[in-house]
N, C-alpha and C positions, 0 to 999 in steps of 0.2 A: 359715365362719370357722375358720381353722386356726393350727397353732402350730406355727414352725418358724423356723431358725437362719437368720442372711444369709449374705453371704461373709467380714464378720467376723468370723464366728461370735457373736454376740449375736442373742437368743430377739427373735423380730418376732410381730406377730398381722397376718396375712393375711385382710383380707375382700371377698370376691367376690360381685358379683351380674351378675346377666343385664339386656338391658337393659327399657327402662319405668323403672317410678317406684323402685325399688330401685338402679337407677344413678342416678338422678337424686338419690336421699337420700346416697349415698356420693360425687360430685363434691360436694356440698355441705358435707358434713363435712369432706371435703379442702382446702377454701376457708378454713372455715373454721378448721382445725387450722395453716394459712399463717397468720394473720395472728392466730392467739392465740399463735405460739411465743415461747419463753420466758416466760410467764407460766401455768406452772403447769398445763397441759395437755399430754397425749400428743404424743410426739413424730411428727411424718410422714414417715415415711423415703421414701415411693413412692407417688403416683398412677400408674395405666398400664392404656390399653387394651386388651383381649383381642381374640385372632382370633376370636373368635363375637360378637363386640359388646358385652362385658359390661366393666366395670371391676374393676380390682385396686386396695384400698388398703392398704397396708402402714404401720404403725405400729409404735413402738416398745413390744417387752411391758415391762408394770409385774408384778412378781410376789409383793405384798407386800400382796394382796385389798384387798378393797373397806370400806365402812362396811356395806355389808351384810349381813359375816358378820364383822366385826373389834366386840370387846367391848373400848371405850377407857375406863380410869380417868377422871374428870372431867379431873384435872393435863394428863391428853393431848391428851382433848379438845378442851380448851383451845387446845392451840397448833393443833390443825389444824384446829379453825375460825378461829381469826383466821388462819391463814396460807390458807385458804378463801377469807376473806371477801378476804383484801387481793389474793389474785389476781380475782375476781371484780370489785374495782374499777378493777384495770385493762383489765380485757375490757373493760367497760360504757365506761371511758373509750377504749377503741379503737371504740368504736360496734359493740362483738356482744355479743348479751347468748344466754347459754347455752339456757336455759329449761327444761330438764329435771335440775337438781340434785339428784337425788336419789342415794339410800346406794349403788345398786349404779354409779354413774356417775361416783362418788368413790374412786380407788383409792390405795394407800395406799405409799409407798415411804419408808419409814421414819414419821416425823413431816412427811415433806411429802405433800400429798394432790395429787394428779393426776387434774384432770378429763377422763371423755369423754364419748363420745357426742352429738355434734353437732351430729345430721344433724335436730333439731327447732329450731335454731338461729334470731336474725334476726339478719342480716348486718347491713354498714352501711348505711345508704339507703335501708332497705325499711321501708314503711309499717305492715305486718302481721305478726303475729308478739309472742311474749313479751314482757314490758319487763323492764329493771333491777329493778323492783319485786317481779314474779316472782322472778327469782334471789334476790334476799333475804330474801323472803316464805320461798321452801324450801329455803333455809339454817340460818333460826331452827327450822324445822319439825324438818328434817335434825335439829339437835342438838336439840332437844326427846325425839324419838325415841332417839336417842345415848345420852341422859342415861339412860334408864331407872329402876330405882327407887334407882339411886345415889343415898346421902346425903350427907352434911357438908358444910361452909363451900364444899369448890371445886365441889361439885354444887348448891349454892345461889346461889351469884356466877353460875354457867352458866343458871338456872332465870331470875333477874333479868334477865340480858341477854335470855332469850327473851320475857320479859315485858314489855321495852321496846318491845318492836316494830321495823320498819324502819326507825324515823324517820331521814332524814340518809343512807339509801343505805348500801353498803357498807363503804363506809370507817369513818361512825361506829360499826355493828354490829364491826368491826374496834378503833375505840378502847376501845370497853366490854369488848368480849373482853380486853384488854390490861391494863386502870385494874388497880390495886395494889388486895387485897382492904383495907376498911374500919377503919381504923387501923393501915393501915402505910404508912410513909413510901416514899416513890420513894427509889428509889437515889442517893448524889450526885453530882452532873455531874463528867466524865471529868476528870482535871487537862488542863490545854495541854501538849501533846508538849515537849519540851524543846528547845532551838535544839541544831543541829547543830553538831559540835566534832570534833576531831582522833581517830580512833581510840584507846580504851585498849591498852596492851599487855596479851595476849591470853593467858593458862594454857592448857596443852592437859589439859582433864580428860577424864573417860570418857565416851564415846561415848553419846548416848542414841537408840535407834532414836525416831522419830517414831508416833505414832498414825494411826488410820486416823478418818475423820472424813465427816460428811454433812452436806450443808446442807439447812437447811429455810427457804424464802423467800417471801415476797411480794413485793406491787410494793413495797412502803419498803423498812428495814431485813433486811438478810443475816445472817442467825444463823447458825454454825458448830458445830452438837452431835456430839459424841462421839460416832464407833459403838464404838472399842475398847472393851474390860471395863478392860484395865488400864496404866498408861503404862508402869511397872518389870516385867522379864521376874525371874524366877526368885522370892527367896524375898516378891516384895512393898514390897521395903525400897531405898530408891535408894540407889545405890553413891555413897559418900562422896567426896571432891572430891580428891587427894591433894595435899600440901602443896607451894608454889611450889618450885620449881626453879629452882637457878643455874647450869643446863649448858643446852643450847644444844635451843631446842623441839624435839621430832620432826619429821620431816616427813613432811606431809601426803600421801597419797597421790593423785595425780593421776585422777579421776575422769572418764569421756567426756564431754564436752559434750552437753546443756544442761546445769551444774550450780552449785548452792546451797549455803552455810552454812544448815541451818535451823536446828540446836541451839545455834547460837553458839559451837561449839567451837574454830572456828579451821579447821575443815577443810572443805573442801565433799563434799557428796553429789548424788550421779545423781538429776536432776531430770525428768519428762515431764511437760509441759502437755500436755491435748489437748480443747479448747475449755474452758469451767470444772472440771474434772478435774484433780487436779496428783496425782501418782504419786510415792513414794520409796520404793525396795526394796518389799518387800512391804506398802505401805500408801496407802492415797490419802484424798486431802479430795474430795468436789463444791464448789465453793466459788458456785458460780454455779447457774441456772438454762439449761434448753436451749436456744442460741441465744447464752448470753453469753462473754465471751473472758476469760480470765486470766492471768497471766504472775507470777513470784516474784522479788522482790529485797529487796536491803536498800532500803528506802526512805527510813527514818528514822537513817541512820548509825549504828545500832545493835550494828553486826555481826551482824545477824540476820536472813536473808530470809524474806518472808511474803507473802502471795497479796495480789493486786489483783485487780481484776474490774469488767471495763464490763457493764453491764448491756444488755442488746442494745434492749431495749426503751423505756429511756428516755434511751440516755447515760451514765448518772450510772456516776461511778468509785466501788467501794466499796474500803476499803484494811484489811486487815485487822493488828494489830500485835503479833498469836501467833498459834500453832497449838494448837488445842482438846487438853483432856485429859483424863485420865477421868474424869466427872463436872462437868465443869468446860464452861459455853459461852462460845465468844469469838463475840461480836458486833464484825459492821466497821463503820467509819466510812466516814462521804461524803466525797470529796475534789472534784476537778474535773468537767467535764462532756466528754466525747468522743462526742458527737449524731455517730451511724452507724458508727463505727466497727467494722472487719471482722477487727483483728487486732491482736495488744498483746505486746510484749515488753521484756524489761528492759533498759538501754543503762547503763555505767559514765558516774557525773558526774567531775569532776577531784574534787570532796571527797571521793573515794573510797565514798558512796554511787552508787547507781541513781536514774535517771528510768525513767516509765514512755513508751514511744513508743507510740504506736497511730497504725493504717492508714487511713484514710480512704476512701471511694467508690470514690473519684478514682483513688488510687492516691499521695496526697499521705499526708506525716506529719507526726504531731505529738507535743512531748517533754514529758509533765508532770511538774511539780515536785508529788511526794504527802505532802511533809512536812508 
């Protein structure tokens, strides 16, 4: 097992074996790395056989260690087991259930955890092997161990959920990771987006670079957490708005295509999608999981573009309506459904917002309204 750069130059993990039962355990992690993608497991860049008979698999490096040498606060904990558990429930409902979850097999890229090691896996179909029961059995384990002799309230709500047991599979192990601690209220449900209307006229104020931003996900809901330290460059303090103007806006300068409004200033900026990845000058979001497709528009006639994202895995469009700041996380909403969809980008409506188009199979398209 080795560690070395592709031709994109991005760091892979190279593992070879000879052949017998050690190539036989690596085609099967291979198999199985195809059909967990985008939910939260290593990516598989390369199956391929060698001139001596042995297999090469190549995967994508995670470089952000494992549970087995990472010391998480309970608060963190938290989210990367439930974001654990919720990928875990969707493998089980792709019919693979992992079976070896344990800490070193858990790596960690930020707040989202990335499972491997596969190769003790059961596929779909097959009689023998792990169950879903397993997996969740040494998931509550996992965090039980986690926890260590951490104390107070959010090390105590973690200690309860392992005391519940599996009951309900992954996903409810997943709801109790989540529930509001014990006398506090849930947050209240989003207002309804407002109906679409005529552009406001538009102030050009100061420029605000964008943050750089990661997602952490399961199979439901896409959270979009902060990596930047901080939104304002220099003394900390955002530069004040200067007063309207009765002379004639500046103009914008003309930026290469793909390009975006993201700050709402009135001006666009150089935009790169490149699968769930959206790039601006020196900053990027993940907004998606590996496998899924994103594109940025105004969606909601806001004058403001902001990421969509089909989920590769189930379809489902998530729409996001900011971009994360520091300290601050934006969670997306569901909008429509695009079942298989291979590619998504933004198209001007006549109300001077965007629809989202996405590609189909086939090679057909289709234009959703995400408002």
């Amino acid at each position: 097992m080795t560690l070395r750069t592709d031709e994109d130059g991005r760091p892979v993990l190279v593992k070879r074996a000879e052949t017998g039962p050690a190539a036989v355990r690596l085609r099967r992690e291979a198999g199985a790395l195809e059909l967990a993608a985008g939910v939260g497991a290593v990516e598989l860049v390369e199956l391929a056989d060698e001139r001596d008979g042995g297999v090469r698999l190549v995967t994508a490096w995670v470089g952000g260690g494992s549970l087995a040498t990472a010391r998480l606060q309970p608060e963190r904990l938290a989210r990367v087991a439930r974001a654990l558990a919720m990928d875990l429930a969707a493998l089980h409902a792709r019919g693979l259930v992992h079976g070896r979850v344990a800490p070193d097999h858990v790596l960690l890229d930020g707040d989202r955890p990335v499972l491997c090691g596969f190769s003790a896996c059961r596929l779909p179909g097959e009689a023998e092997g792990p169950s879903a029961e397993d997996d969740v059995a040494a998931l509550l384990a996992l965090l039980d161990v986690a926890l260590g002799d951490h104390r107070g309230d959010a090390a105590d709500r973690l200690r309860a959920v392992v005391a519940a047991g599996a009951g309900g599979g992954a996903v409810a192990v997943a709801d109790r990771l989540a529930a509001p601690p014990p006398g506090r209220r849930p947050p209240p449900p989003r207002e309804p987006r407002r109906a679409p209307g005529p552009r406001p006229p538009r102030r050009r104020t100061e420029r605000r670079p964008p943050v750089g931003a990661l997602l952490a996900a399961g199979a439901g809901a896409v959270v979009l957490l902060v990596l930047a330290a901080s939104l304002w460059r220099g003394n900390g303090t955002p530069p004040r708005e200067p007063p309207p103007s009765t002379t004639t806006a500046p103009t914008c300068p003309v930026p290469p295509a793909p390009a975006a409004d993201l700050d709402g200033d009135g001006c666009q900026e150089p935009v790169r999608v490149r699968g769930a990845v959206v790039a601006a000058g020196d900053h990027r979001w993940a907004v998606g999981d590996q496998g899924d497709v994103a594109a940025v528009g105004d969606w909601d006639c806001d004058g403001r573009a902001t990421a969509a994202v089909v989920r590769a895995a189930t379809g489902q469009v998530w729409v996001y309506d900011a971009w994360a700041t520091a300290g601050r996380t934006v969670t997306a909403q569901p909008g429509p459904e695009a079942p298989g969809a291979t590619a998504a980008r933004a198209v001007a409506a006549p109300e001077g917002c965007d629809r989202l188009e996405v590609t189909t199979p086939g090679g057909g398209r289709r234009v959703l309204d995400l408002r």
